[in-house]
Structure formats: structure tokens, C-alpha cells
mmCIF file as Biopython writes it, N, C-alpha, C and O atoms, coordinates in Angstrom:
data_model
#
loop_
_atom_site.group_PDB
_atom_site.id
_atom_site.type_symbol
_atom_site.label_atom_id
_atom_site.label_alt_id
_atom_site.label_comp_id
_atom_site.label_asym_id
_atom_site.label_entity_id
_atom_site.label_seq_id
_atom_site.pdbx_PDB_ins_code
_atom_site.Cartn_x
_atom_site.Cartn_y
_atom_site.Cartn_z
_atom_site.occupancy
_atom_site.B_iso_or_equiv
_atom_site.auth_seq_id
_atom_site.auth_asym_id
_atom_site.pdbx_PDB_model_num
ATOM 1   N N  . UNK A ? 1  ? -158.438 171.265 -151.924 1.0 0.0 1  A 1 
ATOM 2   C CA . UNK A ? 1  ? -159.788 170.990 -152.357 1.0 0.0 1  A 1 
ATOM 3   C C  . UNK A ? 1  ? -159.914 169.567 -152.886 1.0 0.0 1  A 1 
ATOM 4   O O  . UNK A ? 1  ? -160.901 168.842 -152.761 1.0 0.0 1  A 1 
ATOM 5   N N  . UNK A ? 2  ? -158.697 169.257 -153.532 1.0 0.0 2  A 1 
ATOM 6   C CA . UNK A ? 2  ? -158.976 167.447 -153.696 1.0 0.0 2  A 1 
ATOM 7   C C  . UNK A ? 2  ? -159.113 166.860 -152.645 1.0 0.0 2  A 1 
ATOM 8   O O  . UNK A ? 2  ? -159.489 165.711 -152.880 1.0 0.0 2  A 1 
ATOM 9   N N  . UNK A ? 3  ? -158.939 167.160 -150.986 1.0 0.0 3  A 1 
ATOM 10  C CA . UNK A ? 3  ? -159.150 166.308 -150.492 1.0 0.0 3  A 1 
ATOM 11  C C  . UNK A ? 3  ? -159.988 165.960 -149.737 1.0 0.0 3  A 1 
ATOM 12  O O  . UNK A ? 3  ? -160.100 165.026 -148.943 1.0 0.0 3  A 1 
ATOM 13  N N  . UNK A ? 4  ? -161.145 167.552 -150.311 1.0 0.0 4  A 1 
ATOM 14  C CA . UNK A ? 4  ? -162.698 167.492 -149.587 1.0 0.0 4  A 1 
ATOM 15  C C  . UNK A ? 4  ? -163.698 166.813 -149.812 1.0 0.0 4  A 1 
ATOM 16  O O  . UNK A ? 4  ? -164.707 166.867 -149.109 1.0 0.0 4  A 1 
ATOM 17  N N  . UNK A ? 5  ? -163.557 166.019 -150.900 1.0 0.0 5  A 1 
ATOM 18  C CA . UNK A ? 5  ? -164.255 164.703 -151.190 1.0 0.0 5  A 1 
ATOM 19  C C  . UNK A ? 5  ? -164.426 163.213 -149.881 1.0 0.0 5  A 1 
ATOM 20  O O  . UNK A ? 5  ? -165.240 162.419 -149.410 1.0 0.0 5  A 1 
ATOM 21  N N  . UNK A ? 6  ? -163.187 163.583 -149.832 1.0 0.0 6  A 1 
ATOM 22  C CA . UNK A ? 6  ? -162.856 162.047 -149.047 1.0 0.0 6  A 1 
ATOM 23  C C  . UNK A ? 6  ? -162.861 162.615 -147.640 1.0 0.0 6  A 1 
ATOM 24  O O  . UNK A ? 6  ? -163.687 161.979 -146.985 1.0 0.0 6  A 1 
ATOM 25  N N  . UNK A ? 7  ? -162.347 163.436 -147.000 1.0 0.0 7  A 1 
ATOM 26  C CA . UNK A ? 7  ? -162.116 164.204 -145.546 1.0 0.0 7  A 1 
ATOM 27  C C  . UNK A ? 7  ? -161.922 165.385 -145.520 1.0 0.0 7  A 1 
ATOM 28  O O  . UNK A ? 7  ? -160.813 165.847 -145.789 1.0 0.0 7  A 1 
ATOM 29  N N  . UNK A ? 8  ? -163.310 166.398 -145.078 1.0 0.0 8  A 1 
ATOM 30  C CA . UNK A ? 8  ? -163.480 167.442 -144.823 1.0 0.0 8  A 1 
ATOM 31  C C  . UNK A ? 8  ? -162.872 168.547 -143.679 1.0 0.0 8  A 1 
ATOM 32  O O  . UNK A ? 8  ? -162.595 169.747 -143.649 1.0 0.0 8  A 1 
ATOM 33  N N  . UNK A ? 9  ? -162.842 167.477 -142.836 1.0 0.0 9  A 1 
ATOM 34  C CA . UNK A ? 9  ? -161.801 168.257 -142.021 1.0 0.0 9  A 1 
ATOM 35  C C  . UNK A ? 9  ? -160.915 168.898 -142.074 1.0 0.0 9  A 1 
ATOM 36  O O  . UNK A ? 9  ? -161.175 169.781 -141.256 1.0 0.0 9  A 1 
ATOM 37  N N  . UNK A ? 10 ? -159.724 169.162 -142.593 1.0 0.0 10 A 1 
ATOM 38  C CA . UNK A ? 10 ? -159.236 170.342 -143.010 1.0 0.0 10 A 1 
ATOM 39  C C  . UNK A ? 10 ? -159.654 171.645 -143.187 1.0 0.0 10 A 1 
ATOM 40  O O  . UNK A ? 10 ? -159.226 172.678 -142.673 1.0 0.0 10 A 1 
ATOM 41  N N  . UNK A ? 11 ? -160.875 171.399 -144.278 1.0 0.0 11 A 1 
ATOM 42  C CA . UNK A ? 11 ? -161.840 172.823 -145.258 1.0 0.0 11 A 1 
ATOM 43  C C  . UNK A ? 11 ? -162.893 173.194 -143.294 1.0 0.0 11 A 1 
ATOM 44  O O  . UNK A ? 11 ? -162.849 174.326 -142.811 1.0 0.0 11 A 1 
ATOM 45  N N  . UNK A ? 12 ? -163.469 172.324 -142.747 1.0 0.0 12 A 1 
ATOM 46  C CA . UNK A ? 12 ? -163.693 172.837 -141.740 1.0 0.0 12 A 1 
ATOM 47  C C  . UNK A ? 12 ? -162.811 173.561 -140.751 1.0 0.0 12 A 1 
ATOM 48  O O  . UNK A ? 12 ? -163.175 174.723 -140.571 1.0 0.0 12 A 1 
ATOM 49  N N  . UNK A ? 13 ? -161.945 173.256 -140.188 1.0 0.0 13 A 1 
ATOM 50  C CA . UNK A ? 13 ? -160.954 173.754 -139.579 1.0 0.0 13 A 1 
ATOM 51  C C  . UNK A ? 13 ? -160.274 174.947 -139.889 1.0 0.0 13 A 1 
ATOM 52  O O  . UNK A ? 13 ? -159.601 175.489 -139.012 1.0 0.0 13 A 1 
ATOM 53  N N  . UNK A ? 14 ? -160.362 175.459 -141.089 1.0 0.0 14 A 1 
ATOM 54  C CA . UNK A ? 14 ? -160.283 176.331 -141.816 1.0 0.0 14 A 1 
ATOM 55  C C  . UNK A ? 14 ? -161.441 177.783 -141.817 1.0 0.0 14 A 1 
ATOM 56  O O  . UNK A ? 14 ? -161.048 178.943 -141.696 1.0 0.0 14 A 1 
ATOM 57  N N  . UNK A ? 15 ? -162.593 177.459 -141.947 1.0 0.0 15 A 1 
ATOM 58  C CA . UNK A ? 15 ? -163.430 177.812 -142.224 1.0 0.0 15 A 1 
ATOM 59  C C  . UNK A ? 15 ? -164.160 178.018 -140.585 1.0 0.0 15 A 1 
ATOM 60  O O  . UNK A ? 15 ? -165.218 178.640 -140.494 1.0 0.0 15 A 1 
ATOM 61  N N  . UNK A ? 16 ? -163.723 177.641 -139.780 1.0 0.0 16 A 1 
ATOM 62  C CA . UNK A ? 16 ? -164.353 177.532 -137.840 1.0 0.0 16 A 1 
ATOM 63  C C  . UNK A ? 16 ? -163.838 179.145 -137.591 1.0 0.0 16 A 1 
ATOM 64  O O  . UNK A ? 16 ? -164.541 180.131 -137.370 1.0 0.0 16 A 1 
ATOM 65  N N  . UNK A ? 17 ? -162.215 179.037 -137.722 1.0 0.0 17 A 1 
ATOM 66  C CA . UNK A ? 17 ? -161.389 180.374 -137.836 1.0 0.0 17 A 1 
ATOM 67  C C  . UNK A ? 17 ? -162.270 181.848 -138.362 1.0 0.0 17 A 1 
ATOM 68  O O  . UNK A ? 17 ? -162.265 182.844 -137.638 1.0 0.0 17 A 1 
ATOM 69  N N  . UNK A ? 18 ? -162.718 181.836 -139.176 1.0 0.0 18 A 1 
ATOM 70  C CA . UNK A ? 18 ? -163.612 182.717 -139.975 1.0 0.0 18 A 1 
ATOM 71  C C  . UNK A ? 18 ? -164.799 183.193 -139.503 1.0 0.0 18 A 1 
ATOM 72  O O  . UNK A ? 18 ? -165.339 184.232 -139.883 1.0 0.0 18 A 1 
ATOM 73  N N  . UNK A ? 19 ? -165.218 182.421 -138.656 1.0 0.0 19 A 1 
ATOM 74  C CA . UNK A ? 19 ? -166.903 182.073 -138.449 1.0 0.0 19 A 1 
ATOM 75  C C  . UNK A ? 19 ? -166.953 182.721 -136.447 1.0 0.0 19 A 1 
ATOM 76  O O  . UNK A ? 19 ? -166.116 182.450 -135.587 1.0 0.0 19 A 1 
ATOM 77  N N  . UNK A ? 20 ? -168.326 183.654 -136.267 1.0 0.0 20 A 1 
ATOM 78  C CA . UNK A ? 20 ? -168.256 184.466 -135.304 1.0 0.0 20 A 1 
ATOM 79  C C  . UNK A ? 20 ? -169.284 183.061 -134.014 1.0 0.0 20 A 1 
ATOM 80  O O  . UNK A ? 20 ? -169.729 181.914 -133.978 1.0 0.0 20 A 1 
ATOM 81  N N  . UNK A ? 21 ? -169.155 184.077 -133.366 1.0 0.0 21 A 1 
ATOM 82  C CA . UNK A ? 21 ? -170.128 183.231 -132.100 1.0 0.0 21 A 1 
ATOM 83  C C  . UNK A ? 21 ? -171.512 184.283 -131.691 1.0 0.0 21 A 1 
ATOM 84  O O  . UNK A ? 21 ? -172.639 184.025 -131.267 1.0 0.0 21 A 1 
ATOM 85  N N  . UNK A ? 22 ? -170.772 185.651 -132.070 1.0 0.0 22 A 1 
ATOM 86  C CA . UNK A ? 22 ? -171.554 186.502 -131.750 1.0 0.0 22 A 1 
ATOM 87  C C  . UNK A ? 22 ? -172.916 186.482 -132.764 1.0 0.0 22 A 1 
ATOM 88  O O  . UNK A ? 22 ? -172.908 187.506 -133.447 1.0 0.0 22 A 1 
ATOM 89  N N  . UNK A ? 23 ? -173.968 185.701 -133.031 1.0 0.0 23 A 1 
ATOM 90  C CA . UNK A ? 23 ? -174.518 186.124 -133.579 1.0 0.0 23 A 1 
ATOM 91  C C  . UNK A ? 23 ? -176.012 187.159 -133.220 1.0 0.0 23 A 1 
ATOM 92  O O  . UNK A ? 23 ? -176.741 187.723 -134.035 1.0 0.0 23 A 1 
ATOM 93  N N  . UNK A ? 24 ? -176.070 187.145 -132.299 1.0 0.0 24 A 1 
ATOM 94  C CA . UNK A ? 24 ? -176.674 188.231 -131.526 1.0 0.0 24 A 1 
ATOM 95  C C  . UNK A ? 24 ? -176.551 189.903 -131.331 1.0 0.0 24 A 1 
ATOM 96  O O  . UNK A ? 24 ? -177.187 190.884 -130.947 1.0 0.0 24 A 1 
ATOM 97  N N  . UNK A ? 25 ? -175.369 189.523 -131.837 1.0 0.0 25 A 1 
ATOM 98  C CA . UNK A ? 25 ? -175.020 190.937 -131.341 1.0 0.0 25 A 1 
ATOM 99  C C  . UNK A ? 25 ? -174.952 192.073 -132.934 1.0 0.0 25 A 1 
ATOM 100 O O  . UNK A ? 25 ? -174.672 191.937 -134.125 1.0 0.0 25 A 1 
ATOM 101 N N  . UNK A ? 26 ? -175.378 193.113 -132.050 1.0 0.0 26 A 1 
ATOM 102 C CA . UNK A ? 26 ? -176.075 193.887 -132.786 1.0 0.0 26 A 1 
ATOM 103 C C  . UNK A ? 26 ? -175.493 194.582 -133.997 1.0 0.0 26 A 1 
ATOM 104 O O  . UNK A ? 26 ? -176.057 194.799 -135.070 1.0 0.0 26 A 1 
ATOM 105 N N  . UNK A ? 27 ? -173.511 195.077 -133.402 1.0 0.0 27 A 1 
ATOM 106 C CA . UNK A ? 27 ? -172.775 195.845 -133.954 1.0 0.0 27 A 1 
ATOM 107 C C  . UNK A ? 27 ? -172.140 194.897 -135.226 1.0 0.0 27 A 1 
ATOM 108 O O  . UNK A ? 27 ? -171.930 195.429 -136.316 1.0 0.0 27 A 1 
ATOM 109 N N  . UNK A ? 28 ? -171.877 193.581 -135.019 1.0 0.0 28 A 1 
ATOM 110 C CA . UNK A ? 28 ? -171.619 192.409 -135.795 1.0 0.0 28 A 1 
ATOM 111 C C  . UNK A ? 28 ? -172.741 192.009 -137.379 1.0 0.0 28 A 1 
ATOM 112 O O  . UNK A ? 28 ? -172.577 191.392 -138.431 1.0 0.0 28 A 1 
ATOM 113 N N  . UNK A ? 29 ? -174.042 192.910 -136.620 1.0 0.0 29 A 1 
ATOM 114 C CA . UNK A ? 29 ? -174.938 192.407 -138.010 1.0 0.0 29 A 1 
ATOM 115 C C  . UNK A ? 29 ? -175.133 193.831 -138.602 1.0 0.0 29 A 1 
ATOM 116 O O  . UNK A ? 29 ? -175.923 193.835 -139.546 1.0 0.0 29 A 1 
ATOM 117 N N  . UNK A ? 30 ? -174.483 195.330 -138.202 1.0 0.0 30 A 1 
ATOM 118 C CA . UNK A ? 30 ? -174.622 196.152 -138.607 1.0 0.0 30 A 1 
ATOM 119 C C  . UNK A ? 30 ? -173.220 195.998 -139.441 1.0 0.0 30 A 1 
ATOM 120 O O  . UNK A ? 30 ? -173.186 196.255 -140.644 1.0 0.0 30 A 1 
ATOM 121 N N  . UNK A ? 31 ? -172.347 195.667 -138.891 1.0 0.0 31 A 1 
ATOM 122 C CA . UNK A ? 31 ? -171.078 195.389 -139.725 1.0 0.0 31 A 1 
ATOM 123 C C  . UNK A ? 31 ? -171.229 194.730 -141.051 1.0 0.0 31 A 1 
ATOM 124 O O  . UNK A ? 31 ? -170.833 195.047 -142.173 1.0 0.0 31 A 1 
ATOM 125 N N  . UNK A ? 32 ? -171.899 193.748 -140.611 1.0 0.0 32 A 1 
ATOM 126 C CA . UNK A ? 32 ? -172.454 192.890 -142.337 1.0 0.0 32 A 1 
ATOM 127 C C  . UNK A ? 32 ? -172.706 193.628 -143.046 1.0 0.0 32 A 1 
ATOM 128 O O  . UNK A ? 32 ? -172.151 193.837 -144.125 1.0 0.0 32 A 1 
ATOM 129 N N  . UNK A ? 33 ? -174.101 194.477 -142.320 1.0 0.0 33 A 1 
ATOM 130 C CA . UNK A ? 33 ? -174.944 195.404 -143.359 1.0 0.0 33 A 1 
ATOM 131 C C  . UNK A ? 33 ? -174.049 196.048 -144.063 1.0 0.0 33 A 1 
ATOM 132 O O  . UNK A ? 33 ? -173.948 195.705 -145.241 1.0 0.0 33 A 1 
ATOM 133 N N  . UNK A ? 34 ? -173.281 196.994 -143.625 1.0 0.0 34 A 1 
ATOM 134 C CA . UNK A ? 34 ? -172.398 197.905 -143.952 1.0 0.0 34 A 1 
ATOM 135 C C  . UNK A ? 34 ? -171.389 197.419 -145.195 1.0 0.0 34 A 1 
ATOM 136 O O  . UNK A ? 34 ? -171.199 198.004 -146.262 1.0 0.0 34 A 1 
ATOM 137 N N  . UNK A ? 35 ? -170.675 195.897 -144.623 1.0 0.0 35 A 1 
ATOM 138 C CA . UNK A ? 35 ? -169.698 195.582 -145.491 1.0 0.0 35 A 1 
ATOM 139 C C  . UNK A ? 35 ? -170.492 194.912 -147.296 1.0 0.0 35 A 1 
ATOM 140 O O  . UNK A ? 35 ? -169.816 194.573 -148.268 1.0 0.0 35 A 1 
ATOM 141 N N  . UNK A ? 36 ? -171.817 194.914 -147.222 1.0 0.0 36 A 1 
ATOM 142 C CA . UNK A ? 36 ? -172.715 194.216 -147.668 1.0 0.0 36 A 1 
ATOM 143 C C  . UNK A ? 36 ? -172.867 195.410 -148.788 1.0 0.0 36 A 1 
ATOM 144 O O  . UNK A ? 36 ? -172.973 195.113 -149.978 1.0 0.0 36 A 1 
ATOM 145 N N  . UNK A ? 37 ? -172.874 197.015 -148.265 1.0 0.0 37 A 1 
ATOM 146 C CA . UNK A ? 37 ? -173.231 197.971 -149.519 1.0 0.0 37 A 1 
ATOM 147 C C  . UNK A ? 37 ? -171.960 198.132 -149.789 1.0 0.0 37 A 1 
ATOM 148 O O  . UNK A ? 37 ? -171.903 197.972 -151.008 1.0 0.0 37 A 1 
ATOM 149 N N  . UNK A ? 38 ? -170.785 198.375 -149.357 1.0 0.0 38 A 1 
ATOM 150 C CA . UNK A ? 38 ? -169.655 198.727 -149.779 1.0 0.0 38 A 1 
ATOM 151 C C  . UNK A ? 38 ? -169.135 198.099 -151.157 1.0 0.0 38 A 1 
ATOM 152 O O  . UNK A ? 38 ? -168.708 198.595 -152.199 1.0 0.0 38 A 1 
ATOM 153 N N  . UNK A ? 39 ? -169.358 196.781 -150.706 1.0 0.0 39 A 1 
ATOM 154 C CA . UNK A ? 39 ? -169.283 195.583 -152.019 1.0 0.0 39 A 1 
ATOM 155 C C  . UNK A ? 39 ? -170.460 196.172 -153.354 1.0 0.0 39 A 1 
ATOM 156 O O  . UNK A ? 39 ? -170.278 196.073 -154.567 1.0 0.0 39 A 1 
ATOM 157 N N  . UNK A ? 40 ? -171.103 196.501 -152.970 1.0 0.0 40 A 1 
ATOM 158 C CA . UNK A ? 40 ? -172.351 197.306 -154.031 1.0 0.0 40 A 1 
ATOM 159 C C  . UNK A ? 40 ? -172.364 198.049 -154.766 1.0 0.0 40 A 1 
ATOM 160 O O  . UNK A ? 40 ? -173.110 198.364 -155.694 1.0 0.0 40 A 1 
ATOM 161 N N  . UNK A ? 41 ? -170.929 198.592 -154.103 1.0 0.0 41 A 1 
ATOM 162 C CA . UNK A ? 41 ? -171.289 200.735 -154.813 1.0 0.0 41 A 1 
ATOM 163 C C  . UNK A ? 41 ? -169.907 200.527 -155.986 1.0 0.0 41 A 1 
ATOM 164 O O  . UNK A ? 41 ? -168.841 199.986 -155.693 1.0 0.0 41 A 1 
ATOM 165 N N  . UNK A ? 42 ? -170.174 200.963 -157.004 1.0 0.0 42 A 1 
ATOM 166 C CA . UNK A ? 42 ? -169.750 201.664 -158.244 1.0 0.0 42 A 1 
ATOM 167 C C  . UNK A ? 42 ? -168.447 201.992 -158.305 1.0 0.0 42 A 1 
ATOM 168 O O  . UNK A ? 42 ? -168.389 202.801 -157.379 1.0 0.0 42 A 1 
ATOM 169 N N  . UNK A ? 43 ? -166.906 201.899 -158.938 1.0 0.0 43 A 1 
ATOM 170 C CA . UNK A ? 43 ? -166.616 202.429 -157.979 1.0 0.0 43 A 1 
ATOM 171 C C  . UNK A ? 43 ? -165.921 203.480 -159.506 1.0 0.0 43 A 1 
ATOM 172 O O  . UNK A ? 43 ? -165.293 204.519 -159.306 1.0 0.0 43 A 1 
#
């Protein structure tokens, strides 16, 4: 993280890995939904 000041590249390259293409697709934004209450509930 010190060296995201000066050259980001790294924290991107990092962070590309993570990141979908699918954003269209249907089962991918029901997945969100889903992972979205799980994080929610009580436990």
C-alpha cells in the first residue's frame, strides 16, 4: 500500500484477478444478492 501513491499498478493487477466480465449475467447478480444477505443475518 505504500506504493499506491506513486504506482498503482500492482493494487490493479491485483484487484483485475477479483473482478468478473460477466456482468450480465443473471446467476452472477443473484449470487451477489444472496452473498449480500448472508453477510446480514445475525448469527
Amino acid at each position: 500500500m505504500q506504493l499506491s501513491v506513486v504506482n498503482a499498478s500492482n493494487i490493479k493487477n491485483l484487484l483485475q484477478s477479483g473482478l468478473t466480465d460477466k456482468i450480465n449475467d443473471r446467476e452472477t447478480f443473484m449470487k451477489g444478492i444472496d452473498y449480500s444477505y448472508y453477510y446480514e443475518q445475525e448469527e
